[in-house]
N, C-alpha and C positions, 0 to 999 in steps of 0.2 A: 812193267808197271809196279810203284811199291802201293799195292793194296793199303797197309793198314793209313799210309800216308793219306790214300784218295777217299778214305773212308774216316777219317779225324776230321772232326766239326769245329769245337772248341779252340784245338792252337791257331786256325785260321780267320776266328772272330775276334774282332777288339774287342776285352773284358770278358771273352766266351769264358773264363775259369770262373767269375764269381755270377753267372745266370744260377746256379742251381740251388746258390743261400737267397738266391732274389725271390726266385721263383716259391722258394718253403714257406719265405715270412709272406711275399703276399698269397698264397693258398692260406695261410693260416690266419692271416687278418681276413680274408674275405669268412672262411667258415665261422670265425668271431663275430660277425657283424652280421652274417645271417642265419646265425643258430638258431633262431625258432623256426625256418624254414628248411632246414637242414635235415636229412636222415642219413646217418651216417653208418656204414659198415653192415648193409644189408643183405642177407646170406644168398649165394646163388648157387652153392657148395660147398662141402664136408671140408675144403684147402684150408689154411688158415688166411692164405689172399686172396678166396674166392669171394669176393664182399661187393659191394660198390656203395658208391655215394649217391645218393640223389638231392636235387637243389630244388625247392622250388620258387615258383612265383608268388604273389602278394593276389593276384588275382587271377581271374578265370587261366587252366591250362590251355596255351594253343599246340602244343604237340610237345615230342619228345626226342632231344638232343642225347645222343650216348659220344662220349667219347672216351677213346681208346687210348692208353699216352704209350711214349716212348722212351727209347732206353737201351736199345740193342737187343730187346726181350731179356737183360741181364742185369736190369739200373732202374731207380727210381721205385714210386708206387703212385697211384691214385692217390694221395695226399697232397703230390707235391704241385697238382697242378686244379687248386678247385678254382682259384680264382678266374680260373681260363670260363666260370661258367655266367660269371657276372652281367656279358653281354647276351647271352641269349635268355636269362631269367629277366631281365631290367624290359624284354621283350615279350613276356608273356611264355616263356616255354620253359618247361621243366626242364635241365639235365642230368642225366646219371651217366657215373666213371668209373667203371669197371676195374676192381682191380685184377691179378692173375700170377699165376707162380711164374718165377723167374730160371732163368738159367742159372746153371746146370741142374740144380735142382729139376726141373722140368724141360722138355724135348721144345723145340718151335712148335712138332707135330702135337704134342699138349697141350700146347698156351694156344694157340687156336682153334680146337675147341671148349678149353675153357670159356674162349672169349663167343665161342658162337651158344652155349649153354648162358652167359651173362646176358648175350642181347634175349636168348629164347626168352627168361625169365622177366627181364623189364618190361621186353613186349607185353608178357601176358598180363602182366600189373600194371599196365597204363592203355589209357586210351589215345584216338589220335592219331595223324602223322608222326612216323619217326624216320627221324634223319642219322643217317649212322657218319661217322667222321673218325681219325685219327691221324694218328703225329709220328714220320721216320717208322720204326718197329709198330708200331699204331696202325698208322695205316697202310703197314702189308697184311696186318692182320684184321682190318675190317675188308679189303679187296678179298682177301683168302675165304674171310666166311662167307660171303655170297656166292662164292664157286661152289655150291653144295654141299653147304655143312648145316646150312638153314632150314628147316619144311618150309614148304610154299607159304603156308598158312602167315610164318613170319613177314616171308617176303615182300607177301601182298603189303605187310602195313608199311615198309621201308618206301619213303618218296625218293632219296635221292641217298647217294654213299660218295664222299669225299674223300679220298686215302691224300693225305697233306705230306708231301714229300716222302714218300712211301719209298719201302725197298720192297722192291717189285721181283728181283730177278736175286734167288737167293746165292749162286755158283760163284761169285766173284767174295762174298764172304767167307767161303774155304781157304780160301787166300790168304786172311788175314790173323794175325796172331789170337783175334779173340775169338777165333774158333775152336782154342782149348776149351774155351767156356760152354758156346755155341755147340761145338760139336756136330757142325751138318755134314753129311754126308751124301754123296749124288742122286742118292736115293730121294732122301729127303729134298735136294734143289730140287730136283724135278718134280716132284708131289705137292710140296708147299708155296711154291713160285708161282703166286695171280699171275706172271706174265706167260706161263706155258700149262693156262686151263683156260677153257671156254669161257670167254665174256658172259657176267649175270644179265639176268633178266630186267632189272633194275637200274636207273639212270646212273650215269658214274661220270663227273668229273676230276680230272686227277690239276692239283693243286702245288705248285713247287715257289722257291723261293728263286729269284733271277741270280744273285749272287751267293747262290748256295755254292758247294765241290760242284764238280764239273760229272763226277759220280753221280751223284743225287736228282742230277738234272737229267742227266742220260736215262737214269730209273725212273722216273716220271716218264719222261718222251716216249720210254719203251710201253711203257703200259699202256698210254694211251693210242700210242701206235699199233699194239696186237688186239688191243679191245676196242678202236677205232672209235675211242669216245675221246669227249673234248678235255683239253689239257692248258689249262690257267699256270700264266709265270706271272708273279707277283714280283715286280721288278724292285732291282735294291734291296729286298729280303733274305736275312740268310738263316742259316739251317734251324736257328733260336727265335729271331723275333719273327720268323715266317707265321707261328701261332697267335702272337699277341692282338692279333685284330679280331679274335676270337672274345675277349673280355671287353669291346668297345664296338661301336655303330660301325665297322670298318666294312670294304668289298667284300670279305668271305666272307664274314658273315652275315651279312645278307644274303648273298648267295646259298647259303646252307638253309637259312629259315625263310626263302621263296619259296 
């Protein structure tokens, strides 16, 4: 198999190369138009991307949306995707978007706790259900943090964890070229890998796009085949607009804020 091949998103999407100027200008017109509800860059650590954003509503809070974005844990930041928060604040729920060091700069093994240190923190400053979600590198790292990186205390407040086309099984990215970056090593697959640690305690559906790679699909099915929780193919989606129903009334996200 040529890995880096079954693991390339973009040269498989129609216009996959211009998603990531689409994606900056609309995060940046939504934080535009709701800056007075807006807190942006709020400390959850000493990092310079230990920050997050929080969005909120016009009225009463009904819980608390985190999401996790992606990237290969090497790309991107929490800026590039606030827009994605439109559809759960237009609903009554605040979100906050963690952001977190990248690779090489920082290990997988550190961006996941970073990211369980962002949810400890928002928990403790919000009240309410919270719903934990993320996106590709997102959500292996919201699956990762409920394998015990959480106190219970947190746990209790999480209703439900979506990991939305998650890489679940990290061994087959040794494989690939951009593990110069990455840097994992077997140690690390097997440590860091939701698919070979005990299922959370915590409701978990795992969320894929139907016309995502054929990789990304297999990562899904696996996860929810070792964690024997339910697994959503959102058919016709692929590895980019599989999130877009995230800023609109769409199935997931209803599902997320049930």
């Amino acid at each position: 198999m040529n890995f880096d091949r079954a693991y390339e998103n973009s040269a498989f999407i129609a216009g996959g190369s211009s998603y990531p100027a689409m994606w900056t200008a609309q995060a940046e017109a939504f934080r535009i138009s709701h800056s007075a509800l807006s807190r942006i860059d709020c400390p959850y650590g000493d990092g310079t991307r230990q920050k997050y954003d929080l969005f909120l509503p016009e009225g009463p809070i009904e819980g608390t949306l985190i999401f996790v974005h992606g990237g290969y844990w090497k790309a991107f930041d929490k800026s590039t995707w606030s827009h994605l928060a439109a559809g759960a604040v237009a609903r009554g729920w605040q979100v906050a978007m963690p952001g977190y060091t990248l690779c090489p700069e920082a290990r997988i093994t550190d961006i996941a706790r970073e990211i369980a240190d962002a949810v400890t923190t928002i928990v403790a400053q919000t009240k309410g259900p919270v719903v934990l979600t993320g996106h590709s590198a997102g959500g292996h790292l919201v699956a990762r943090i409920v394998c015990g990186l959480l106190d219970k205390s947190v746990m209790h407040r999480i209703r439900r964890v979506v990991p939305i086309s998650p890489v679940s099984d990290l061994k087959p990215l040794m494989q690939t070229s951009m593990n110069d970056i990455l840097q994992i090593d077997l140690t690390e697959a097997n440590a860091e890998s939701p698919c070979y640690l005990p299922a959370p305690s915590v409701p978990v559906t795992v969320w894929v796009g139907g016309a995502e790679r054929p990789a990304f699909i297999e990562q899904a099915a696996k996860l929810a085949r070792v964690w024997e929780c339910d697994l959503e193919i959102a058919e016709g989606r692929n590895h980019f607009d599989v999130i877009e129903a995230l800023d609109r009334n769409g199935k997931l996200l209803g599902f997320l804020l049930s």
